[in-house]
VMD Tcl script that draws the C-alpha trace (Angstrom):
set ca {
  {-80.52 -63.87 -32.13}
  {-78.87 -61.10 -29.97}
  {-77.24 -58.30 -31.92}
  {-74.54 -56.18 -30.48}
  {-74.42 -52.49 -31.53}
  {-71.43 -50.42 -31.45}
  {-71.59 -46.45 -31.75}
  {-69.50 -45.54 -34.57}
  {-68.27 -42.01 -35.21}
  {-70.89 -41.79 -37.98}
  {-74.01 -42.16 -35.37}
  {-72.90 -39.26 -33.39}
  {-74.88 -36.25 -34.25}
  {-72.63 -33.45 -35.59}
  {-71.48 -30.35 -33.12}
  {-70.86 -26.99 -34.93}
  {-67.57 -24.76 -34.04}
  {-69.43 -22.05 -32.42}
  {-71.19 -25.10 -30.25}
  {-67.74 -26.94 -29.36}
  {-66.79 -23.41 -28.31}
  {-69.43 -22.86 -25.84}
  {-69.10 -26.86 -24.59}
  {-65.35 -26.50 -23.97}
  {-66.29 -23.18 -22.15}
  {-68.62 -24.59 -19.86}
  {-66.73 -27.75 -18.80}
  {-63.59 -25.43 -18.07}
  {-65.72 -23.37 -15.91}
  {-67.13 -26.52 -14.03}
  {-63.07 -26.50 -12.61}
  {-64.02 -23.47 -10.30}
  {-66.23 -26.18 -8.23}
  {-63.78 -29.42 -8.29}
  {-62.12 -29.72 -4.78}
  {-59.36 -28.47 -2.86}
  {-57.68 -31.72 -2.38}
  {-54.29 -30.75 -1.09}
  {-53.99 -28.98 2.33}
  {-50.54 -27.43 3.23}
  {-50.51 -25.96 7.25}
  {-49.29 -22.43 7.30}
  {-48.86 -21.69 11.35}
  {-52.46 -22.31 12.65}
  {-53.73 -21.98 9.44}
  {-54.53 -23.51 5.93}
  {-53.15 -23.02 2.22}
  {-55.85 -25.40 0.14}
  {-54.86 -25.98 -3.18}
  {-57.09 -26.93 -5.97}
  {-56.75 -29.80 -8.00}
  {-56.97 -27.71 -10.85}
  {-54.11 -24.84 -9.96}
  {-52.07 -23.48 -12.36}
  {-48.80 -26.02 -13.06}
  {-47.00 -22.81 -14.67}
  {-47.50 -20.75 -11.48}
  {-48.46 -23.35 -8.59}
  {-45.11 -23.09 -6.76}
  {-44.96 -19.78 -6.65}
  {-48.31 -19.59 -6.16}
  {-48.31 -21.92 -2.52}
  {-44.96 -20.40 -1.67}
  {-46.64 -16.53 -1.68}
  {-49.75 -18.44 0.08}
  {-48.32 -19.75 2.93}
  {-46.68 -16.43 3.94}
  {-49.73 -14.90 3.84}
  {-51.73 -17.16 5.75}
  {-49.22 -16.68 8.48}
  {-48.54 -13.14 8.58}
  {-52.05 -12.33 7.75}
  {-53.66 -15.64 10.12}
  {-56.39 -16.73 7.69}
  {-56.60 -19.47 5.28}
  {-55.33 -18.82 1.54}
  {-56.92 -20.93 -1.93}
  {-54.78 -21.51 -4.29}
  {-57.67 -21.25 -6.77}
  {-58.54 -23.06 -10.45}
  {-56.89 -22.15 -13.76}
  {-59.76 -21.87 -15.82}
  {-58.74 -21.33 -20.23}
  {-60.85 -19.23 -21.86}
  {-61.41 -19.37 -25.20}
  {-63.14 -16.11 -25.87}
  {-67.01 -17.27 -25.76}
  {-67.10 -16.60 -22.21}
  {-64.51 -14.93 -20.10}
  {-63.70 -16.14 -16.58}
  {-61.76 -14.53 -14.41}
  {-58.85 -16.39 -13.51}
  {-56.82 -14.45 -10.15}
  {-54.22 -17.52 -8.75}
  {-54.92 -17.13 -4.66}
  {-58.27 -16.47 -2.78}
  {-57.91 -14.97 0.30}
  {-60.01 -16.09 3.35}
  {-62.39 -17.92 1.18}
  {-61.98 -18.84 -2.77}
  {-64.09 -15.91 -4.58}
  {-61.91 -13.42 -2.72}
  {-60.10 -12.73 -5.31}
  {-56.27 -11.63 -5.33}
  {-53.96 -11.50 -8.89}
  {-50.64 -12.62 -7.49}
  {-47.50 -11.10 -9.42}
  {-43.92 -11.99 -8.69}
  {-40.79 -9.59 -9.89}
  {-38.83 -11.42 -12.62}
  {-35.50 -10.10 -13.71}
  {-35.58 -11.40 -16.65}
  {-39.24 -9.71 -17.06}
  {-39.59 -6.93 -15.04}
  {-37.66 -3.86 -16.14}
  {-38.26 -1.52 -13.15}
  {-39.92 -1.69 -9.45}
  {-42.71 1.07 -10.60}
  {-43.24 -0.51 -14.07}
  {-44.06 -4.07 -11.98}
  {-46.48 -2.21 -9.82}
  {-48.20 -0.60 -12.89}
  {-48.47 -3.93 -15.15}
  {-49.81 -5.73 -11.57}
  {-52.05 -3.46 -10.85}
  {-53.91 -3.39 -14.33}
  {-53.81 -6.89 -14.17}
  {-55.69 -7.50 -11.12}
  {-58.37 -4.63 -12.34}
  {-59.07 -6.45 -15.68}
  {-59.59 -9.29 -13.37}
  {-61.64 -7.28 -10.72}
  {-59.19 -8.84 -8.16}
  {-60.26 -6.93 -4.46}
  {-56.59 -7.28 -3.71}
  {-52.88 -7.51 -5.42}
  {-50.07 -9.75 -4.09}
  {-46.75 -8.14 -5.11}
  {-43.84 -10.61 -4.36}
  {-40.81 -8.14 -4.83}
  {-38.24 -10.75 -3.10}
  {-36.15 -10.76 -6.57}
  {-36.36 -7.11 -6.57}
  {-32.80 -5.82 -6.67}
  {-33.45 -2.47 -5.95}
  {-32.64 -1.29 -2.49}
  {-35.93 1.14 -2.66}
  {-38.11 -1.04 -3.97}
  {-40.66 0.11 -1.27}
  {-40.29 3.43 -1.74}
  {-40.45 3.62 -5.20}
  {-43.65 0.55 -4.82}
  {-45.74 3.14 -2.82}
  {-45.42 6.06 -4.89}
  {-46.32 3.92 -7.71}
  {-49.45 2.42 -5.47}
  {-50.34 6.31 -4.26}
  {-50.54 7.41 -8.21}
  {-52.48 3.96 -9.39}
  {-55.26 3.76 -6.61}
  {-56.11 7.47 -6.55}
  {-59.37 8.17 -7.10}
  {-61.87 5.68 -8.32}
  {-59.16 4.02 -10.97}
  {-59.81 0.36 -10.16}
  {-62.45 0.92 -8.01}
  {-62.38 -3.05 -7.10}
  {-59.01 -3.03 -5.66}
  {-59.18 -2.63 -1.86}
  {-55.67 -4.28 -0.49}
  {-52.19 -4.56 -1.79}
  {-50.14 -7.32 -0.33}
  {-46.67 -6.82 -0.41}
  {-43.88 -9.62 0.04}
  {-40.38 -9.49 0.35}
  {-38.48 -12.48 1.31}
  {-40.36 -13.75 4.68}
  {-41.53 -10.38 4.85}
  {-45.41 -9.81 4.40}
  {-47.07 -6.01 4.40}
  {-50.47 -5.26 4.20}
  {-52.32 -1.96 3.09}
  {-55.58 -0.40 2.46}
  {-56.26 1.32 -0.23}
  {-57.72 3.75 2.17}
  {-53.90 4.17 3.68}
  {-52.53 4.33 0.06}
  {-54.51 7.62 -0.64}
  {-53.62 9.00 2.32}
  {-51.32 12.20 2.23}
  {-49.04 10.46 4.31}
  {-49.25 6.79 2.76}
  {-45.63 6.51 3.29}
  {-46.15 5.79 7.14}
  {-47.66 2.69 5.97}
  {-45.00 1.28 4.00}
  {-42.92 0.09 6.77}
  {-40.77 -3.78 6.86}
  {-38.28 -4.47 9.33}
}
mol new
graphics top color blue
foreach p $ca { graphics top sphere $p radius 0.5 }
foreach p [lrange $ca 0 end-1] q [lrange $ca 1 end] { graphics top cylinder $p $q radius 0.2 }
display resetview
């Protein structure tokens, strides 16, 4: 006679909470490999965007991407939301820049959020150190304030001095269409206001 034998929940062998922890960890962390199955042309180059983006902030996320690749002519990954849930911690910046594991924290000005042009700067900044981000996208194109830029690099110049987020090496600036680059080496300079230039 043939016998058919089903697993039932009672043959499984038991996982302990500190275990599931550490599983759940490790299969979120396997989304940093899955592909980049959606390709958006920015000019003459390439937004990819993982299958695994971030559906809270994918729009904005592609929208600040594709300016980027064309003002700044490389390709841009919209990269993996991976949750952590405290066993490990994975960084999690939304765009890579060139290649995925460049990492840059994007942060877009919200009314509704964002009380002042220099606060915004300060929160985005410490956000993108935690992260170890080598650059910060700033979108400021709901910034109301007519010296947004202004006020944006003093706020830079006082952040980056020194060797306070020593990771940080670019800020990206958008506003609108409008896409500025600069150093960190330009932000310490005593004349870092040169740099801050749109038309």
């Amino acid at each position: 006679t043939t016998e058919i034998y089903t697993l039932s929940l009672h043959d499984a062998l038991p996982i302990s909470d500190a275990k599931k922890g550490v599983i759940r960890d490790n299969t979120e962390a396997m989304k940093a490999y899955m592909p980049y199955n959606k390709t958006i042309k920015a000019g003459e180059n390439t937004v990819f965007v993982n299958d695994f983006a971030h559906l809270d902030d994918v729009e904005a996320s592609i929208i600040a991407a594709e300016k980027i690749a064309k003002a700044l002519e490389t390709d841009v990954y919209v990269r993996p939301h991976i949750e952590n849930s405290g066993f490990f911690h994975v960084k999690n910046p939304e765009i890579g820049i060139g290649k995925p594991n460049n990492f840059a924290d994007l942060k877009t000005f919200d009314n509704k959020k964002s009380t002042s042009t220099r606060k915004f700067v300060k929160n985005g900044i410490k956000s993108a150190g935690k992260q170890q981000c080598n650059s910060v996208i700033l979108d400021f194109t709901n910034d109301s304030e007519s010296d947004f830029l202004s006020q944006a690099a003093d706020k830079l110049h006082g952040e980056l001095a020194g060797k306070h987020k020593p990771t940080i090496k670019k800020v990206i600036l958008i506003k609108g269409d409008q896409v500025l680059q600069v150093s960190r080496q330009d932000i310490n300079r005593k004349n870092y206001i040169d740099f801050f230039k749109m038309d």
